[in-house]
C-alpha positions in Angstrom: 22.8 -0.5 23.9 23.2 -2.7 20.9 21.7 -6.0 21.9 23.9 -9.4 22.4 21.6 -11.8 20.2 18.3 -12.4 19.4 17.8 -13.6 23.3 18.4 -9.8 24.6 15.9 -8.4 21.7 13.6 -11.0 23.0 13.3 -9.9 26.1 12.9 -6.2 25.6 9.9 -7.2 23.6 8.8 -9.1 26.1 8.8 -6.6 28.8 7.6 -4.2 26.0 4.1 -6.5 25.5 5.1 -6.9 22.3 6.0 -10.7 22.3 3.9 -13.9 22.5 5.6 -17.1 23.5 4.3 -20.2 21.9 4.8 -23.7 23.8 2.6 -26.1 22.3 4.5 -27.7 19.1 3.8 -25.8 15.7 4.5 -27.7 12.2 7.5 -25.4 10.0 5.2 -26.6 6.9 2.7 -24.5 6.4 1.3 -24.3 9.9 3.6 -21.3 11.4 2.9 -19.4 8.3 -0.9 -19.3 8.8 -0.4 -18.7 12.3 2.2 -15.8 11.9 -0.4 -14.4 8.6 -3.0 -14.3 10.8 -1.3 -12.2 13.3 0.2 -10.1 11.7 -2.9 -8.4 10.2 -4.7 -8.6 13.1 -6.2 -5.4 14.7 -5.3 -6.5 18.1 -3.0 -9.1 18.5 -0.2 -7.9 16.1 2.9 -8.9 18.0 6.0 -10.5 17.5 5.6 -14.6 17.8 8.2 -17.1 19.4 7.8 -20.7 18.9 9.5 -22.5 21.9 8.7 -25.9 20.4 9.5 -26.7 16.5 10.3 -30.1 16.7 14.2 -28.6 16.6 16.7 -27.6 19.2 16.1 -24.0 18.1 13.2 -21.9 19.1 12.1 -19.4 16.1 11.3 -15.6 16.3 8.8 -14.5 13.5 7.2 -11.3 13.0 9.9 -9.8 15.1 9.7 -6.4 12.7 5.6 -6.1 12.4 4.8 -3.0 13.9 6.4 1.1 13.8 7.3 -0.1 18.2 9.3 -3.2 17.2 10.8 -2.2 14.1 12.4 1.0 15.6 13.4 -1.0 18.6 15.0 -3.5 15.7 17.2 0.0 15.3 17.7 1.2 18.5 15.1 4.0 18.6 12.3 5.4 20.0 10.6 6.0 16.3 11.4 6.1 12.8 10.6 9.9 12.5 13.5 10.2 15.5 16.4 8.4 12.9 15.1 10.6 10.4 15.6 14.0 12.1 18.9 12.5 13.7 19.9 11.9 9.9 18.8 15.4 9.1 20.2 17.3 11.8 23.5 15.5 10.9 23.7 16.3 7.1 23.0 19.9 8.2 25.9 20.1 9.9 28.5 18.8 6.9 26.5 21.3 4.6 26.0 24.8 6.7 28.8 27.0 6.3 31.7 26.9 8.6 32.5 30.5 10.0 34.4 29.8 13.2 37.5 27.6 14.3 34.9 26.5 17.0 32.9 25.1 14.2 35.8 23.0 12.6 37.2 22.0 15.5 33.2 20.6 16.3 33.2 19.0 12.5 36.4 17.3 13.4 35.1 15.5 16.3 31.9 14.9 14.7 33.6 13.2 11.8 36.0 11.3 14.7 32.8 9.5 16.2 31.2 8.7 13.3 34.2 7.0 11.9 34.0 4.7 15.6 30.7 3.1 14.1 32.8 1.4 11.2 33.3 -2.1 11.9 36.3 -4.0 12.5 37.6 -7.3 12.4 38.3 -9.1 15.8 40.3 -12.3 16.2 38.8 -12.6 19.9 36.1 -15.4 20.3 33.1 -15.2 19.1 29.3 -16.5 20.7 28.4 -17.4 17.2 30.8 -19.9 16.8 30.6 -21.7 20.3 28.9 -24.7 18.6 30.6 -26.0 15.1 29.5 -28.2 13.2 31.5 -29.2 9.9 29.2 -31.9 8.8 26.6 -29.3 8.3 23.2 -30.5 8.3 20.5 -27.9 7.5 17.8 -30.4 8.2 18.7 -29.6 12.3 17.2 -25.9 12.0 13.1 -25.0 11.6 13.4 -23.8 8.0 9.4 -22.9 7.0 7.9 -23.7 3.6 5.3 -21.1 4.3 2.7 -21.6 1.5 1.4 -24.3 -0.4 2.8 -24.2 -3.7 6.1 -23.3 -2.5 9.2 -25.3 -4.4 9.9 -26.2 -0.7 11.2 -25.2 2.8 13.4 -21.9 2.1 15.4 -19.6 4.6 13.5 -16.7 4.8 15.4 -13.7 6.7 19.3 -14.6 5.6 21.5 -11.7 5.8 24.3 -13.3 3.3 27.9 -11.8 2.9 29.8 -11.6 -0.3 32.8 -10.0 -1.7 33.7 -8.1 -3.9 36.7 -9.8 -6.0 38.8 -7.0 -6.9 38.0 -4.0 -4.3 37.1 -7.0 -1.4 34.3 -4.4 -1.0 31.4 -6.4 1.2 28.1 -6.6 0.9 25.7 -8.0 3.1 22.2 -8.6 1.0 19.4 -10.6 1.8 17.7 -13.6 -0.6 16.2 -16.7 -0.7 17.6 -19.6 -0.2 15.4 -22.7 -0.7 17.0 -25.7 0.7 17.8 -28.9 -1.6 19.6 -31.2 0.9 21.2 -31.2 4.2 24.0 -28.9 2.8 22.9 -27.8 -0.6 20.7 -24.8 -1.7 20.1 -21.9 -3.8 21.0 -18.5 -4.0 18.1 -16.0 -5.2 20.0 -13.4 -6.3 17.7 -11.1 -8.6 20.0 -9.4 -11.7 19.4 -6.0 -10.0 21.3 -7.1 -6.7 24.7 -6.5 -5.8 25.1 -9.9 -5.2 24.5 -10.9 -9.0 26.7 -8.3 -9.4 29.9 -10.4 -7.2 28.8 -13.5 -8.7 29.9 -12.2 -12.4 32.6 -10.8 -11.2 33.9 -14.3 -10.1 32.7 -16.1 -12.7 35.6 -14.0 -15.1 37.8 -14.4 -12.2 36.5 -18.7 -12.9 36.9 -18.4 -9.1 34.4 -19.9 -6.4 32.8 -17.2 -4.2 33.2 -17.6 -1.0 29.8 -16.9 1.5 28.7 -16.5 4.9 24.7 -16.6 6.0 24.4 -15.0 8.9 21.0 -15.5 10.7 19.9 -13.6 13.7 22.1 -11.3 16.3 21.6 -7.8 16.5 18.3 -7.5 14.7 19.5 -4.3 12.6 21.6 -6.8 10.6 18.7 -8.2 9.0 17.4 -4.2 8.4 20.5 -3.3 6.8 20.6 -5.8 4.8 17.4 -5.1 2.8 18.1 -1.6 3.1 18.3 0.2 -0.6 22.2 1.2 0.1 24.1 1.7 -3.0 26.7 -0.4 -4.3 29.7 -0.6 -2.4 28.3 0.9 0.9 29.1 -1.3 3.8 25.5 -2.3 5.7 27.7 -2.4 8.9 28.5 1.1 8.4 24.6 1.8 8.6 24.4 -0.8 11.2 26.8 1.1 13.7 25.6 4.0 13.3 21.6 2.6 13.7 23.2 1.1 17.0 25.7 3.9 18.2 28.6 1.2 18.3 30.5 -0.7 15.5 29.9 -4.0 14.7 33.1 -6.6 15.7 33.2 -9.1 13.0 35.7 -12.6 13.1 36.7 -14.3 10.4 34.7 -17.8 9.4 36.7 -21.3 9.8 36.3 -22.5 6.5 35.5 -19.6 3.9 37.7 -15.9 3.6 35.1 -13.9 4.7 33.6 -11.8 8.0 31.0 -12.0 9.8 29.3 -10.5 12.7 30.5 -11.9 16.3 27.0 -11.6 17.9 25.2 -13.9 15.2 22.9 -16.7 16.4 23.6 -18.7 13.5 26.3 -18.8 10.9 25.9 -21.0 7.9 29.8 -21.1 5.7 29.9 -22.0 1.9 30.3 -21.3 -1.2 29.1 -21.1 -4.6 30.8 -22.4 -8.2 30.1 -19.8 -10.6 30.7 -22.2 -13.4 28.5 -24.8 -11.7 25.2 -25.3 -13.9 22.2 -23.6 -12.3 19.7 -25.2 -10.7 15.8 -24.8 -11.1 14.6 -22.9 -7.8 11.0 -22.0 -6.7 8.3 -21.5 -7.4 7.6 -19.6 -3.5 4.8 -17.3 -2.4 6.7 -13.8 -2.1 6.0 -10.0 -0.9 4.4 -9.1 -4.1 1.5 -11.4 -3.2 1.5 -13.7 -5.8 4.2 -16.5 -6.6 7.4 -15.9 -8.1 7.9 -17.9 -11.2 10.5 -21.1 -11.1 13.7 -20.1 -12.9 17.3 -21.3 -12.7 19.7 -20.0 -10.0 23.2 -20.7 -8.5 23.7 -23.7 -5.8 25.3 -22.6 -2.8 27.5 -25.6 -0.9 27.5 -25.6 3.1 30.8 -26.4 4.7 30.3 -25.7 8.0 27.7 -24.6 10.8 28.4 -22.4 13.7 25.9 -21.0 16.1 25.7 -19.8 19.8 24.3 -22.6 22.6 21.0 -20.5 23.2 20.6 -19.5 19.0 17.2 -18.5 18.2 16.4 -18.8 14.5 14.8 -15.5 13.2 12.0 -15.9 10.2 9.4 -14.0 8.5 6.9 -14.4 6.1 5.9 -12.5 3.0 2.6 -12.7 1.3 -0.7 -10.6 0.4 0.0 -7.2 2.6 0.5 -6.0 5.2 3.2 -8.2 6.4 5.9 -7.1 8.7 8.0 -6.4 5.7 6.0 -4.0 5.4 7.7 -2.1 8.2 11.0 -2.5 6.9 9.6 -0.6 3.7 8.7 1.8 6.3 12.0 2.5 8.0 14.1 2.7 4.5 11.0 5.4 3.7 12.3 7.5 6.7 15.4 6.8 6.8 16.5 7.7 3.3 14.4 10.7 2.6 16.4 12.8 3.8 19.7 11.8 1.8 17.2 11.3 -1.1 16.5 15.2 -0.2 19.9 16.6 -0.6 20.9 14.2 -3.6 19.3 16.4 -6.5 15.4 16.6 -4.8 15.4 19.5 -3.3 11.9 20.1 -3.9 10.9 16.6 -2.3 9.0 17.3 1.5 7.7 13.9 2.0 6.7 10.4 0.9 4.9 7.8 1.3 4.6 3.7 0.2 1.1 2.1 0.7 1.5 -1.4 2.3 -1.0 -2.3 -0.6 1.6 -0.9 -3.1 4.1 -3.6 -1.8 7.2 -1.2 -1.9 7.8 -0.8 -5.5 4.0 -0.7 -7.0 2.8 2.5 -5.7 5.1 5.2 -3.8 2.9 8.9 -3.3 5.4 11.5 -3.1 4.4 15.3 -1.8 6.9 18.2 -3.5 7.0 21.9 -3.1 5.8 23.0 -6.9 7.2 26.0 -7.7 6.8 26.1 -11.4 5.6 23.9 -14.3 6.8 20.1 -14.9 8.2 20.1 -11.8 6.4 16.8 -11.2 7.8 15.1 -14.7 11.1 16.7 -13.3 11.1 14.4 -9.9 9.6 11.6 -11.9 12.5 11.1 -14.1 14.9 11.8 -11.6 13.0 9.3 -8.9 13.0 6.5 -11.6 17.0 7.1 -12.1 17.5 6.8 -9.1 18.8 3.4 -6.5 15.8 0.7 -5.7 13.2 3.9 -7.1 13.9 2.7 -10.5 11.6 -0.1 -9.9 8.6 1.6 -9.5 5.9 1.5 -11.1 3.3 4.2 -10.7 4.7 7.4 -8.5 1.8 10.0 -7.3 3.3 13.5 -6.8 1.5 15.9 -5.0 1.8 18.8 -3.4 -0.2 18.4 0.0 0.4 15.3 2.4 0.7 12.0 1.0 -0.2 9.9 4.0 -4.0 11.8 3.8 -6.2 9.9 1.7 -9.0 12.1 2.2 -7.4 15.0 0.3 -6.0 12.7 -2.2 -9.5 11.8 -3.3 -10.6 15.9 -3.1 -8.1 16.1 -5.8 -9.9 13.5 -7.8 -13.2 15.2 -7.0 -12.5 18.2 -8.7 -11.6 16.7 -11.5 -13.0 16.1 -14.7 -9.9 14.6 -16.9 -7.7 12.9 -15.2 -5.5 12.5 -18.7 -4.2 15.7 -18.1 -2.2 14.8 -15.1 -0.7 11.8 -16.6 3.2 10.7 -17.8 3.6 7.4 -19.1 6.6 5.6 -19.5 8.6 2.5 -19.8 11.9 1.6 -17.4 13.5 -1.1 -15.5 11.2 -3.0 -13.4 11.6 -5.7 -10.1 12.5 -9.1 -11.6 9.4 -10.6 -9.8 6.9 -8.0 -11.9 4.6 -10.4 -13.7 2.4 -8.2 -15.4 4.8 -6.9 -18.4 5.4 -8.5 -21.4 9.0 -8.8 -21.0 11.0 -10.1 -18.2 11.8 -6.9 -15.9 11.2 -4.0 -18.2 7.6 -2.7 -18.4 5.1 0.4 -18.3 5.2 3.1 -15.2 2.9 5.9 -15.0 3.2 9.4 -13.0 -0.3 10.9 -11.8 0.6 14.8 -11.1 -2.0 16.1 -8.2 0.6 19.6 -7.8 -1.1 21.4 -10.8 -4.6 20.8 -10.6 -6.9 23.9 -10.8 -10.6 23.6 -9.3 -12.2 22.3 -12.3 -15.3 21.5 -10.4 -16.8 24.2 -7.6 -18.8 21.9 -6.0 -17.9 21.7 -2.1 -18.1 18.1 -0.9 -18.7 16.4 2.1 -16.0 14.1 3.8 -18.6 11.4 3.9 -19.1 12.0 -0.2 -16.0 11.5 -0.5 -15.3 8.5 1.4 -17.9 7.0 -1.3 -15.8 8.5 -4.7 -16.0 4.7 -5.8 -18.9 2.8 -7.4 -18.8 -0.2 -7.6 -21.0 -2.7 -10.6 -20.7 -5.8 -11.7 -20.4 -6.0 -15.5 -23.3 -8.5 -16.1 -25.3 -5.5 -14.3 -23.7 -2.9 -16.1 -25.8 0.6 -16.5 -28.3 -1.0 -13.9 -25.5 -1.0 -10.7 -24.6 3.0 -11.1 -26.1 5.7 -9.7 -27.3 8.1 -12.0 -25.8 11.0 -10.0 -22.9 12.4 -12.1 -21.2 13.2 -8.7 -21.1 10.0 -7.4 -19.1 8.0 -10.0 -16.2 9.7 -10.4 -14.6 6.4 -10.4 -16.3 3.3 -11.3 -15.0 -0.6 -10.7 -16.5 -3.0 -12.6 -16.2 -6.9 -12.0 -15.2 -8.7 -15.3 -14.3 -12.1 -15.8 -11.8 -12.8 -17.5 -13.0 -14.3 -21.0 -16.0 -11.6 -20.5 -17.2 -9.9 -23.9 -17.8 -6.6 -22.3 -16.7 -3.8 -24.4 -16.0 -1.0 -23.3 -16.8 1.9 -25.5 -20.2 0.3 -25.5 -20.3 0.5 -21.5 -19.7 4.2 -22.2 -22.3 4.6 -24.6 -24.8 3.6 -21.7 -22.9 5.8 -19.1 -23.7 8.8 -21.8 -27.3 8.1 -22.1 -27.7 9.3 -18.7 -25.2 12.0 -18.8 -22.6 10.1 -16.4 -19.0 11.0 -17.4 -16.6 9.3 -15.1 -13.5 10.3 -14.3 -12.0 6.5 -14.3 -13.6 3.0 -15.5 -11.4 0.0 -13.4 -12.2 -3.4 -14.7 -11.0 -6.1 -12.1 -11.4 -9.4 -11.7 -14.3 -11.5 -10.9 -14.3 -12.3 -7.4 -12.8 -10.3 -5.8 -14.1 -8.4 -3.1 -14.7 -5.1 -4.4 -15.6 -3.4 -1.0 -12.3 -4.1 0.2 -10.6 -1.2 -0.3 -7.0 -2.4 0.4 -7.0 -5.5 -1.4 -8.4 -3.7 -4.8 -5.9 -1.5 -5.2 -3.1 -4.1 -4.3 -4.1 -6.6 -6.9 -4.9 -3.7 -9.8 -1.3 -2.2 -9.1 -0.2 -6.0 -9.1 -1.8 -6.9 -12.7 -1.3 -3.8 -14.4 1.2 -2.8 -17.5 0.3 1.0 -17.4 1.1 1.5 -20.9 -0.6 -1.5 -22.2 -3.5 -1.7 -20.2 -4.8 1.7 -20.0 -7.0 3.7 -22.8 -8.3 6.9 -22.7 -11.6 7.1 -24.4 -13.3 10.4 -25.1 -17.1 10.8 -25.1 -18.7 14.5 -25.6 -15.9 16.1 -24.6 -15.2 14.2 -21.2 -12.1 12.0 -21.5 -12.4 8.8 -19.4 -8.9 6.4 -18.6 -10.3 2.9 -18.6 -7.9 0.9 -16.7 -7.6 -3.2 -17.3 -6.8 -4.8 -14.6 -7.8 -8.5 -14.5 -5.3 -11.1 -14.9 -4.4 -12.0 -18.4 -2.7 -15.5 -18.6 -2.4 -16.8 -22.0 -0.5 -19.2 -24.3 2.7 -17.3 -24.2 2.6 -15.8 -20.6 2.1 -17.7 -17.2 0.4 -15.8 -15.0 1.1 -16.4 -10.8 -1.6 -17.2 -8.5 -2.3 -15.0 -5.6 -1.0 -16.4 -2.2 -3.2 -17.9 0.2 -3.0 -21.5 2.7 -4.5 -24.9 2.1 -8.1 -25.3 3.8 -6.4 -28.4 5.3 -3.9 -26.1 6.8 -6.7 -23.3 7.9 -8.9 -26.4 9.4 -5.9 -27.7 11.2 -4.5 -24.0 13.0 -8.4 -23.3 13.4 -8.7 -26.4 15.7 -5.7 -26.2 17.6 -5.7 -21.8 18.1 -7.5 -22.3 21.6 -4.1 -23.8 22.9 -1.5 -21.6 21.3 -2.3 -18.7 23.6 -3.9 -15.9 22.0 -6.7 -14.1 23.5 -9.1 -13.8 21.0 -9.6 -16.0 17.9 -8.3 -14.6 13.8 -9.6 -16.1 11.4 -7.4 -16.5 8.3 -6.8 -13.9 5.9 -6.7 -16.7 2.7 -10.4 -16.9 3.1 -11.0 -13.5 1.4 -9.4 -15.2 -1.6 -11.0 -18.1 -2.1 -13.8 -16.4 -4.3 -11.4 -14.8 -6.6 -9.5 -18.0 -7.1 -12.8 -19.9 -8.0 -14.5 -17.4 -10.3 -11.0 -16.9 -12.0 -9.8 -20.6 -12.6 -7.1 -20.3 -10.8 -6.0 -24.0 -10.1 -6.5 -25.2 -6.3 -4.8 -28.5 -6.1 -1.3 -28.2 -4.7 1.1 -28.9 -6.6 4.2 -26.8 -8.5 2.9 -27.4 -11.6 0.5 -25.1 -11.5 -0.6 -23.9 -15.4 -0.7 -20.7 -13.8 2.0 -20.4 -12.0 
């Protein structure tokens, strides 16, 4: 049954040991973020948090989506793989051949209770608007400002409805909204999103768009509303069918627009499209770096409505994996299959890396049935919805959640050019590693046509060990002088470094060691952390620009650059991490929060990289590298 609030999801979790009540009072500034980071990379603590006491009236649910259990309890499930056969199973059924009367009178009545999850608009009472408050105050709820440099307190898990001017088609999206006053703040809407798209629309109109923030209810609101529907799709349509009933909406009291009856909190407004735009950010965000400041629209609060027992619902996003993570995970499996019978036949499975932070890295498995099949999916994946963001796209042809067979792929290998497609496209407004704002490099690696270039059988344990790993002030003197043991090779490099590389080559010939791949990454970071390497290569990489292939007797070698590269003309973001102050502090009061075994903070493993690269440590927002 769809649940009445966050107070009903809270207590499933609860009974489900997946919920942790905090009493003692927690600090919104910084201090639940370091808590909430903590757990939700922890091995064996990874549960959804509520803080009871936030120095507000409302308690606030964080981490609510963090694991496969919660997030397909967020959607009324048992699992994700269950909404994806349910999804399946049902598009069979429209596109198998109807033979019988039987079978249209059973299409009929399919099509009859799929059209009673659509919502509707009730005029009945509604628990979100029990309390009103038209002297709106946003000071009263326990916004975070999660990381250090952040512009300032934000609201992190808004599900914020707009309209459509001319069809009154709604959407219900989800961005930032960092808070400038008791009822002013703005609206992150990123060019790609349908709300930039409504905003336009009224500034020809030279209309005000009206807007409703809806925070908390049934939990699949928040889902649905980062799900990559396309324009003009109602998320409540998705929403009622996720919860097997359709979502009753009321109209708000001071702004034309709808919104869910089961809310916790509603916050009415508006923006003024031919208002000037204000400077918002910079804030800590999933890509793990911070997002650049740029100018925005101001949205204006007219009124506040919430239930008498409202829960505020938050999140954080930072260096993976988060828990919006898990969100990734249940658009993966719920839109393969419709990705499937939209064009991609061919396309079995996929797969997106927490490291690869949704648009970075997706691995995609296809059945390969003849030749540039893989540059076929490629172009069609990067045409298609949020997939045009991506930047590098693995096809294969075997199961792209098994890492071990991925890297038996690169074993056999001996020129991993000849799998490669470069190209440039669209990419996510908060991509820092192009030249130009939102448009960069992606690259396609093609694992379905690889023949066994190399006979040698290998051991699972060899190939657990592909990588070898040097620092560059070492150079020839870290690698082993096995051929078979560097296939790829990372090399630490700081960022003003004089290392050249054809000369590294030169030395790597002397003792006949051709390497597949040379990664150069920056100095500090922990290069035995297998995660966290990939994540901030994918993060600081153009794949056009950085990436050379050098050819040395006859072996051709990609040498990939992937150190940050900040200079006169191009700010460059620092990675996310907390404040020691902040670390200090939740490390000396942890033993009273009610955990049962100590985390330590996940910032630590960042410190050296921010040292050895410069990266500026005081905080403050104007950061030279930020």
């Amino acid at each position: 049954m769809p649940y009445n609030g966050l107070l009903e999801f809270i207590k499933l979790l609860e009974a489900k040991g997946q919920l942790i009540r905090i009493k003692e009072y927690v600090n919104p500034e910084l201090e639940i973020a370091e808590i909430t980071d903590r757990i939700s990379k922890s091995k064996n603590q990874n549960k959804a948090l509520l803080f009871e006491n936030t120095g507000t009236s409302f308690p606030l649910l964080i981490n609510a989506y963090g694991n496969e259990e919660r997030i397909s309890l967020a959607l009324h499930s048992l699992s994700l793989s269950f909404i994806e056969n349910e999804i399946n199973v049902l598009i069979n059924k429209f596109l198998n051949p109807i033979n019988s009367f039987k079978e249209k009178i059973n299409i009929l009545l399919l099509l009859k209770n799929l059209s009673s999850y659509f919502p509707y608009v009730s005029k009945k009472s509604a628990p979100c608007q029990e309390v009103v408050n038209k002297n709106p105050d946003l000071s009263l709820l326990p916004v975070l400002k999660c990381w250090p440099y952040d512009g300032g307190k934000f609201i992190t898990l808004p599900v914020v409805h707009t309209k459509d001017p001319i069809t009154s088609a709604r959407n219900a999206g989800m961005y930032r909204m960092q808070v400038f006053g008791p009822a002013e703040t703005g609206m992150h809407w990123h060019l790609h999103k349908t709300g930039a798209r409504h905003f336009n629309e009224y500034l020809k109109l030279k209309k005000k768009v009206p807007i409703a923030v809806v925070l908390g209810g049934d939990p699949v609101y928040a889902y649905c509303a980062s799900a990559p529907l396309p324009d003009g799709i109602d998320e409540y349509i998705l929403a009622g069918f996720l919860r097997k009933k359709r979502v009753r909406l009321v109209k708000c009291l001071t702004q034309d627009i709808e919104v869910p009856a089961d809310a916790d909190i509603v916050i009415e407004g508006y923006v003024d499209p031919e208002e000037s735009l204000v400077n918002e950010g910079p804030f800590g965000d999933h890509t793990g770096f911070y997002s650049l400041p740029d100018n925005y629209p101001k949205f204006h609060v007219t009124c506040i409505t919430h239930r008498k027992n409202a829960v505020y619902p938050a999140t954080i996003v930072g260096i993976p994996p988060q828990e919006d993570y898990w969100m990734i995970k249940a658009s993966e499996r719920i839109f393969l299959p419709l990705m499937q019978k939209a064009g991609l036949p061919e396309v079995i499975d996929m797969y997106m890396p927490d490291y690869g932070v949704a648009h970075n890295l997706v691995i995609v498995q296809i059945k390969n049935e003849y030749p540039g099949q893989a540059q076929k999916v490629a172009h069609s994946l990067w045409g298609m919805g949020q997939m045009m963001l991506n930047k590098v796209l693995v096809i294969t042809d075997f199961d792209p959640h098994n890492e071990i067979v991925l890297m038996e792929r690169l074993w056999k290998m001996n020129n991993l050019s000849k799998c490669i497609l470069f190209s440039n496209g669209p990419m996510d407004a908060l991509e820092h590693a192009t030249d130009r704002f939102a448009f960069g490099g992606k690259m396609m690696i093609d694992f379905t046509d690889i023949q066994n270039e190399n006979s040698y059988e290998f051991s699972e344990e060899e190939i657990k060990t592909t990588l070898q790993i040097c620092n560059s002030n070492e150079k020839i003197k870290g690698i082993n002088d096995k051929v078979l043991k560097n296939k790829i090779i990372l090399i630490s490099v700081t960022r003003h470094s004089d290392f050249n590389d054809e000369l590294f080559i030169e030395e790597l010939d002397e003792k006949n060691i051709y390497p597949i791949c040379i990664i150069k990454c920056d100095e500090g970071l922990d290069l035995f952390n297998k995660k966290l390497v990939i994540w901030n290569c994918l993060a600081n990489i153009d794949p056009v620009r950085d990436i050379k292939l050098l050819t040395k007797n006859s072996h051709t070698i990609l040498v990939l650059n992937c150190i940050s590269k900040p200079n006169e003309n191009k700010h460059w973001p620092n990675p996310i991490y907390s404040s020691k102050e902040t670390i200090q502090k939740i490390d000396s009061i942890w033993s009273t929060l009610g955990f049962e075994e100590f985390e330590s903070s996940p910032s630590q493993v960042i410190y050296n990289l921010i040292i050895n690269e410069g990266y500026e440590t005081k905080g403050n927002t104007n950061n030279k590298n930020l």
